[in-house]
GUROKE-874117 format. One line per 8 residues: number of its first residue (from 1); their letters; for each residue y, x, z of N, C-alpha, C. Coordinates in steps of 0.2 Angstrom, whole numbers. Example, Ala and Ser with C-alpha at 12.3 -4.5 7.8 and 13.67 -1.06 7.14 Angstrom:
BEGIN
1) AS) -28/66/39/-22/62/39/-16/66/39 | -11/64/35/-5/68/36/0/64/39
This chain:
BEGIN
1) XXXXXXXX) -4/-18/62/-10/-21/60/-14/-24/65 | -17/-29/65/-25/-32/71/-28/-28/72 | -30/-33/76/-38/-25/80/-43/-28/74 | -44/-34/71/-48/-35/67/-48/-32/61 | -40/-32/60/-42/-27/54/-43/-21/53 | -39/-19/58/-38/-9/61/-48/-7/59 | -51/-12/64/-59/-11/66/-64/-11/59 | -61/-17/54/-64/-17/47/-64/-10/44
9) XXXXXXXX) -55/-7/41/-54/-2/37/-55/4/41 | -57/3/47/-62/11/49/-69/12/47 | -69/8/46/-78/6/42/-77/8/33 | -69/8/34/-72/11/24/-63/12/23 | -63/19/24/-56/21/23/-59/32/21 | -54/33/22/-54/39/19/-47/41/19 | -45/47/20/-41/50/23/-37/55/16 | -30/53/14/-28/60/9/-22/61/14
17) XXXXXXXX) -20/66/14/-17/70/19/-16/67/26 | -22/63/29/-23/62/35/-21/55/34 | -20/52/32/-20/46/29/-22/40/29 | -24/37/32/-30/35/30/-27/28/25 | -33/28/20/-32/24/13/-40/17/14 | -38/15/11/-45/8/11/-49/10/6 | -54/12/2/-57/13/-2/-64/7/-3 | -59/3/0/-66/-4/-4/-65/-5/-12
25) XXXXXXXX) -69/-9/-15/-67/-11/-22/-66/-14/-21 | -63/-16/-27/-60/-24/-31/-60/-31/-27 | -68/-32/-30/-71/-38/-26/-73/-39/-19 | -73/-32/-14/-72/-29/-8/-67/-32/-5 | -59/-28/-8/-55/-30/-6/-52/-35/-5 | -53/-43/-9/-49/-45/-12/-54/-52/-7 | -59/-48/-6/-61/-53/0/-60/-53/6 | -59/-45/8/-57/-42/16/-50/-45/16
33) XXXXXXXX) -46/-45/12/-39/-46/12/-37/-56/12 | -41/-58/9/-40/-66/9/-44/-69/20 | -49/-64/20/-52/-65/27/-45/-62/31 | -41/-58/30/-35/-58/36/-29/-61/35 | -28/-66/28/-22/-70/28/-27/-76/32 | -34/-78/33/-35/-83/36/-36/-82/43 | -35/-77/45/-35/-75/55/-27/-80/56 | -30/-81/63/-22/-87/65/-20/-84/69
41) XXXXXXXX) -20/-79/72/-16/-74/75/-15/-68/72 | -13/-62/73/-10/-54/72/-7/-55/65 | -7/-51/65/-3/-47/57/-5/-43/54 | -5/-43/49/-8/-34/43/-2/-34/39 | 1/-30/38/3/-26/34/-1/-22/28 | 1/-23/20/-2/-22/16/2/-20/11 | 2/-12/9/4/-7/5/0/-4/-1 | 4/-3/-5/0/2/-10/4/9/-12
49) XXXXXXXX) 1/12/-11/-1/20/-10/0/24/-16 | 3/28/-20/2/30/-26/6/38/-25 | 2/43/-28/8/49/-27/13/51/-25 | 18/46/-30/27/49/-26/28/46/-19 | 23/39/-15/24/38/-9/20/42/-5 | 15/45/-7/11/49/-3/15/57/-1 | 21/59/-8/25/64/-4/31/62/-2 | 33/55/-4/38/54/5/36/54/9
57) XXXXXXXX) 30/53/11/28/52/16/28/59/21 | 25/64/16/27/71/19/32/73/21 | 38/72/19/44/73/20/49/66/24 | 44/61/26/47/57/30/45/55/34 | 45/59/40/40/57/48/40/49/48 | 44/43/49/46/39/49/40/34/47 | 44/36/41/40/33/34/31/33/36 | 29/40/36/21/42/39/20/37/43
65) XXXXXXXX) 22/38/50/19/35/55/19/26/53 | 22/22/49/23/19/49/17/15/44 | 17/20/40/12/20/34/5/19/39 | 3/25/43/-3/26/47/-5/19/51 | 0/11/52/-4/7/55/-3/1/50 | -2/2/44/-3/-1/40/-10/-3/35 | -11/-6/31/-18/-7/27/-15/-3/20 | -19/2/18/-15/8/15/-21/7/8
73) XXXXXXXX) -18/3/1/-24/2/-3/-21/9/-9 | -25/12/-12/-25/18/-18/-20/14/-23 | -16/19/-25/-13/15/-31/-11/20/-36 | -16/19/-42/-14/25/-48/-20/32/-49 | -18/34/-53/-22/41/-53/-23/45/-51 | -16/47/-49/-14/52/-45/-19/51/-37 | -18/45/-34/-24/47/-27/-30/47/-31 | -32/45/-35/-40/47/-38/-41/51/-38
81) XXXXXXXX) -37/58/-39/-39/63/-41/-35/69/-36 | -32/65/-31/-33/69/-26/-37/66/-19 | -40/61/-21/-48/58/-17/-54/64/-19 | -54/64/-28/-59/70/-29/-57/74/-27 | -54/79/-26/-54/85/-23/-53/87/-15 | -53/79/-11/-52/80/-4/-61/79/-3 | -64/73/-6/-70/70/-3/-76/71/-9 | -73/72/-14/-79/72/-20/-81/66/-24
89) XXXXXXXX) -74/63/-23/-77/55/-27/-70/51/-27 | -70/48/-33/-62/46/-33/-63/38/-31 | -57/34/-27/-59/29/-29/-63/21/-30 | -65/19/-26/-70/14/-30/-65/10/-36 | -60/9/-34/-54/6/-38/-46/7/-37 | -44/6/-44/-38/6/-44/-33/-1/-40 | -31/0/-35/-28/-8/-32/-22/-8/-31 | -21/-7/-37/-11/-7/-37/-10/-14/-36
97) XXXXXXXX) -1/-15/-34/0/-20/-31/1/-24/-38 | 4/-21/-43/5/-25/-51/0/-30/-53 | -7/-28/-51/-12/-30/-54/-15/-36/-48 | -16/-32/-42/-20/-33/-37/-18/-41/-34 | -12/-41/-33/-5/-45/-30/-8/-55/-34 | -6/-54/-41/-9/-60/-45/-14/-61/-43 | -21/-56/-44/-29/-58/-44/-30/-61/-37 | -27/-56/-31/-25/-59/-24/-24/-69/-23
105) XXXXXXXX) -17/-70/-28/-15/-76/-25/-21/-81/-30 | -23/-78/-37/-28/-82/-38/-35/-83/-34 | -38/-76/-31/-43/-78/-28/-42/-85/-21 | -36/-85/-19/-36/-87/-12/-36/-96/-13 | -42/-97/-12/-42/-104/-13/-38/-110/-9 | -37/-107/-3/-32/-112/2/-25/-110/0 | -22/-117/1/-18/-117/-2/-10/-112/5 | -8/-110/3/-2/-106/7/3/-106/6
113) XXXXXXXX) 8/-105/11/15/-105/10/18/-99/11 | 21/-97/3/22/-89/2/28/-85/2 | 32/-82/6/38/-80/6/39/-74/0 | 46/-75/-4/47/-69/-8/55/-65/-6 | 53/-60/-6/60/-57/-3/61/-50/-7 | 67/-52/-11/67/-43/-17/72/-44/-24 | 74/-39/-28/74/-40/-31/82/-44/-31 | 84/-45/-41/91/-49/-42/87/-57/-40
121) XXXXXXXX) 93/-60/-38/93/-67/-38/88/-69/-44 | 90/-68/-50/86/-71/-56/83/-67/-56 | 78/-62/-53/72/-59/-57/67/-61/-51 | 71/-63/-44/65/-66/-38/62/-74/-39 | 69/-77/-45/66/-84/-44/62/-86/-51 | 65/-80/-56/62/-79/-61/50/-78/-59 | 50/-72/-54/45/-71/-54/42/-78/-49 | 45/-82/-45/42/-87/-41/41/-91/-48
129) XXXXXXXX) 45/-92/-52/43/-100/-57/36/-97/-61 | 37/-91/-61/31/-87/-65/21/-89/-59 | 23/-86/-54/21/-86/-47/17/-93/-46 | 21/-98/-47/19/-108/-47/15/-109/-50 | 17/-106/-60/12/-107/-63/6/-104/-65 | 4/-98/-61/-1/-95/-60/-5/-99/-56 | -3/-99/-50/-6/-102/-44/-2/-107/-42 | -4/-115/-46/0/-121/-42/-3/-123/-36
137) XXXXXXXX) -7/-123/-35/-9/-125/-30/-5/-120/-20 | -1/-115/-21/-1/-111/-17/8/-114/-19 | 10/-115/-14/21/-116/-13/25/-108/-11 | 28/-110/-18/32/-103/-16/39/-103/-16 | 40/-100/-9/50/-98/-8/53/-93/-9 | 57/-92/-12/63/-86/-13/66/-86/-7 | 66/-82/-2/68/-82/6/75/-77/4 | 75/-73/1/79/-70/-3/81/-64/-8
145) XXXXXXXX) 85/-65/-12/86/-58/-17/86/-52/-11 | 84/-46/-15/84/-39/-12/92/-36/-8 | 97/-39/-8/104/-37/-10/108/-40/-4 | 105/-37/3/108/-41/9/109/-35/13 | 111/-34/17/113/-31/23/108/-31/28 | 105/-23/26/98/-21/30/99/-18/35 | 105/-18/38/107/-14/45/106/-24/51 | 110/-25/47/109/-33/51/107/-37/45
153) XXXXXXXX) 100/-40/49/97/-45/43/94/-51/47 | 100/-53/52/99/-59/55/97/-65/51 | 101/-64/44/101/-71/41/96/-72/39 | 93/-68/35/85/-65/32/80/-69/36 | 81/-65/42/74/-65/46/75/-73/50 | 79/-75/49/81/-81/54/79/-89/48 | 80/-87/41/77/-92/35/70/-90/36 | 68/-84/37/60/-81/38/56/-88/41
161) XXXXXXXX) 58/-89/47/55/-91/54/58/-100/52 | 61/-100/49/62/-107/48/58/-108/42 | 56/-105/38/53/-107/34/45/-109/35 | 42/-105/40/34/-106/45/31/-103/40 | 32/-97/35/27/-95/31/19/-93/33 | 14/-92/29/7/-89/31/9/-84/28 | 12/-81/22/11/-74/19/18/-70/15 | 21/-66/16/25/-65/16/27/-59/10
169) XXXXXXXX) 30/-58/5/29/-53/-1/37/-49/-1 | 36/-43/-1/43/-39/-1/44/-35/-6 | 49/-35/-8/48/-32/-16/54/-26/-15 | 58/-20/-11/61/-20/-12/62/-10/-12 | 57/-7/-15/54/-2/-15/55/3/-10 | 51/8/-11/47/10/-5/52/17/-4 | 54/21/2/50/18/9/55/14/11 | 60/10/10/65/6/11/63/-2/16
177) XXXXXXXX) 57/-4/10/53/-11/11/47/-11/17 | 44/-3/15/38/-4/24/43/-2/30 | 51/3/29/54/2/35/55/-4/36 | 59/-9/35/63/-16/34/57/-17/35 | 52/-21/36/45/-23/36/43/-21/43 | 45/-14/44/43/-15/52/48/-15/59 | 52/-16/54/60/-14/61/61/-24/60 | 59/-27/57/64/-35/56/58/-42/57
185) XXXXXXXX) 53/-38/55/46/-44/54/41/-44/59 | 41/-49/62/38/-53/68/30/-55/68 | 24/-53/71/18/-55/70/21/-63/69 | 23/-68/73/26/-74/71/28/-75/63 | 30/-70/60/34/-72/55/30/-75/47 | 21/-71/48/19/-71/43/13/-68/43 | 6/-72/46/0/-67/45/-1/-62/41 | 2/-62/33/1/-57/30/7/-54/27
193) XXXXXXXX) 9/-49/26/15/-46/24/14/-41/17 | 13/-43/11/12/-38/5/20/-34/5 | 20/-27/4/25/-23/-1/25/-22/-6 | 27/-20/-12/23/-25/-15/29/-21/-21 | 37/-14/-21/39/-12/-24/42/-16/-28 | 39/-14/-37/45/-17/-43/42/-25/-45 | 33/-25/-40/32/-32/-42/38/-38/-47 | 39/-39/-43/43/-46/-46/48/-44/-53
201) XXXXXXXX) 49/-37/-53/52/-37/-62/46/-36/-67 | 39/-36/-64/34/-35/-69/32/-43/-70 | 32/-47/-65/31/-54/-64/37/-59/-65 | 39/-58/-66/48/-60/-72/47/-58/-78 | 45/-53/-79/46/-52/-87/52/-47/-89 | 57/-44/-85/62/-40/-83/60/-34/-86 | 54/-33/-84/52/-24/-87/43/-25/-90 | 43/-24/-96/35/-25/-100/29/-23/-96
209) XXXXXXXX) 24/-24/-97/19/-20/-95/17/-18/-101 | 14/-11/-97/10/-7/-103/3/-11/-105 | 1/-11/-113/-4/-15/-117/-10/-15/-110 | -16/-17/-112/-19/-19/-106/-24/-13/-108 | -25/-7/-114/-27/-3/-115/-25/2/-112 | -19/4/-110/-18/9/-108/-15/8/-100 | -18/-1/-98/-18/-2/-91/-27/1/-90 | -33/1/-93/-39/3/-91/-40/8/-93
217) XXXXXXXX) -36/13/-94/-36/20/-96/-32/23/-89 | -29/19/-85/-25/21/-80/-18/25/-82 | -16/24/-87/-11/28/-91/-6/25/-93 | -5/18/-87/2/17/-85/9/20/-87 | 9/25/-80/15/27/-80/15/32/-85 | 12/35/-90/14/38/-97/17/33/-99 | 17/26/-100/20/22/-104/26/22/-100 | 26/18/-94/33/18/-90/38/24/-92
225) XXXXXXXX) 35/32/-92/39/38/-93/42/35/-100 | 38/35/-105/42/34/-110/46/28/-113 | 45/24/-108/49/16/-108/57/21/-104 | 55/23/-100/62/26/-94/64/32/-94 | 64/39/-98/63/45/-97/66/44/-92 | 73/45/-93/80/48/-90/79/47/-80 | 76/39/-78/74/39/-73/68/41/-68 | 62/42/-72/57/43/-71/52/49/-72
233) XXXXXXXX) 58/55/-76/55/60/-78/51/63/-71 | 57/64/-68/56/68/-62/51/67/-56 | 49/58/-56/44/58/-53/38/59/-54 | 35/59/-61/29/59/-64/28/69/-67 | 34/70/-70/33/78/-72/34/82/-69 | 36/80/-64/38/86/-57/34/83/-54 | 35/78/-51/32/76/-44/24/76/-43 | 20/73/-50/13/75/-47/9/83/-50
241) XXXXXXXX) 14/87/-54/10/94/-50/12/96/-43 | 19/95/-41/17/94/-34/14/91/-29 | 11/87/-31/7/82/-26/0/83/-27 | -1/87/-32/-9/91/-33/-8/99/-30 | 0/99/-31/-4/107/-27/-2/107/-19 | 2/100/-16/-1/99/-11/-7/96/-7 | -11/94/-12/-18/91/-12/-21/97/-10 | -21/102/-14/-26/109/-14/-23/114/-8
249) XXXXXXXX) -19/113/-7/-17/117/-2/-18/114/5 | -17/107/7/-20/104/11/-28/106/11 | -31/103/7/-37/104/8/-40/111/10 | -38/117/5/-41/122/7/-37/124/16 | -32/123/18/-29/125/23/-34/120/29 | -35/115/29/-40/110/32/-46/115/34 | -50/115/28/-55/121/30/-54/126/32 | -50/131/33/-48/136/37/-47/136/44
257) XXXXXXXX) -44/131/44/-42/127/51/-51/125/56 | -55/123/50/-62/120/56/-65/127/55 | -65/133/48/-69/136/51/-64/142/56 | -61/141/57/-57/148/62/-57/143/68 | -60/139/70/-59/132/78/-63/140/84 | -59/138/88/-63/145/93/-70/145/94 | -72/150/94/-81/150/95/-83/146/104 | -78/149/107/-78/146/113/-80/139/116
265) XXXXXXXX) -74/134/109/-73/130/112/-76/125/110 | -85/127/102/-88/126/98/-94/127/106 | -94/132/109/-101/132/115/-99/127/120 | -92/127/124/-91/120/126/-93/114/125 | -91/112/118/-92/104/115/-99/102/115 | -106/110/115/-111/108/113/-114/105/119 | -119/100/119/-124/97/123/-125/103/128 | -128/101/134/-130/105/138/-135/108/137
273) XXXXXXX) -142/105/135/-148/105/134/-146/112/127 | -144/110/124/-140/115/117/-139/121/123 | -136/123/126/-133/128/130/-136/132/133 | -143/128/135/-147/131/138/-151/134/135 | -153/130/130/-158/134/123/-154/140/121 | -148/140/120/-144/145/118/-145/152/121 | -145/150/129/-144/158/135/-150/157/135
């Protein structure tokens, strides 16, 4: 990520398991993020964050530290409610990429040139003819389907760079898409980099969205679960009581940690003027 944007999301981030996450709203975000696709130099990297990646990430160093210098947006319930119980406040918004990604290319009034990479052949060209007719004013390339050789992806990266993108969108789920994202992609390659997972089967038409009632109830993935048991069980019915009782366990262990800090080394840190009043 830029020194400019690194310096913005310290000014309004928040941390779930040392994390740090962006915790602007909506219309916050969607302004912060159009002012870093228009800087003409560095790069940001732009992720959304939802429980079952919040525990790869625990169990993938890799993954973590990759996540940590990226722009880390909330996505889902599940960080809501482990933002309340780490800071006492969930949220200003939900900004998952499904939703966020569309209002994104609408708000952006200059017109850009936008790489898509992810996904079957027909469900990444299906979502760019969808993509044009949202936002004609913005040119969109199919750089390529999901379905290449990520050990060597000379060909990829090398249509990348011939292309001269401004913004670059990877669909190709997680933690797969922010590794390949950082091992392959060139500040040159693309001021902005969206990951962006099942996107393009939601923006094809490939897979439905849940009604727009039970998208402002936040109760998505209850509809996904039962659109998918057999695949999905596992992440949603196992995975987020685990991810709250490593929310609670973190936190209380956190606290433990600052109140047991050595008394010593609490008299050191203090002022001098403190030290004296003290003796």
């Amino acid at each position: 990520m830029n020194l400019i944007a690194n310096f913005a999301v310290l000014a309004s981030r928040r941390t779930i398991f040392d994390l740090p996450v962006c915790d602007l709203g909506w219309d916050d975000a969607l302004v912060f993020i159009n002012e870093l696709a228009s800087i003409p130099v560095g790069q940001t990297v732009v992720c959304f964050v939802n429980a079952h990646n919040m525990l790869t990430a625990l169990h993938d160093d890799e993954y973590y530290r990759i996540m940590s210098h990226n722009l880390v947006l909330p996505d889902g319930i599940g960080l809501n409610i482990a933002s309340q119980i780490a800071h006492g406040a969930p949220f200003p918004a939900n900004l998952n990429g499904t939703d966020f990604v569309p209002a994104f290319l609408t708000f952006m009034e200059a017109p850009r040139r936008i790489g898509l990479i992810g996904g079957t052949r027909s469900v990444v060209e299906a979502a760019a003819e969808n993509f044009r007719r949202h936002t004609p004013w913005h040119e969109f390339v199919v750089v390529s389907d999901g379905y290449f050789d990520k050990v060597d992806s000379t060909e990829v990266t090398e249509e990348i760079e011939r292309q001269k993108l401004d913004i670059l969108i990877v669909g190709m789920g997680t933690p797969l898409q922010e590794k390949w994202v950082h091992d392959n992609i060139r500040a040159d390659h693309a001021r902005l980099v969206l990951t962006v997972g099942a996107l393009f089967d939601f923006v094809s038409g490939a897979v439905p969205r849940a009604p727009k009632t039970v998208r402002m109830m936040r109760m998505e993935w209850a509809y996904r679960l039962l659109q998918e048991p057999t695949r999905l069980w596992r992440r949603y019915i196992v995975g987020i009581p685990i991810f709250l009782f490593h929310v609670l366990r973190y936190r209380f262990r956190r606290r433990e940690r600052i109140l047991s800090y050595p008394e010593e080394q609490v008299t050191v840190l203090q002022p001098q003027s403190d030290q004296k009043k003290a003796s």
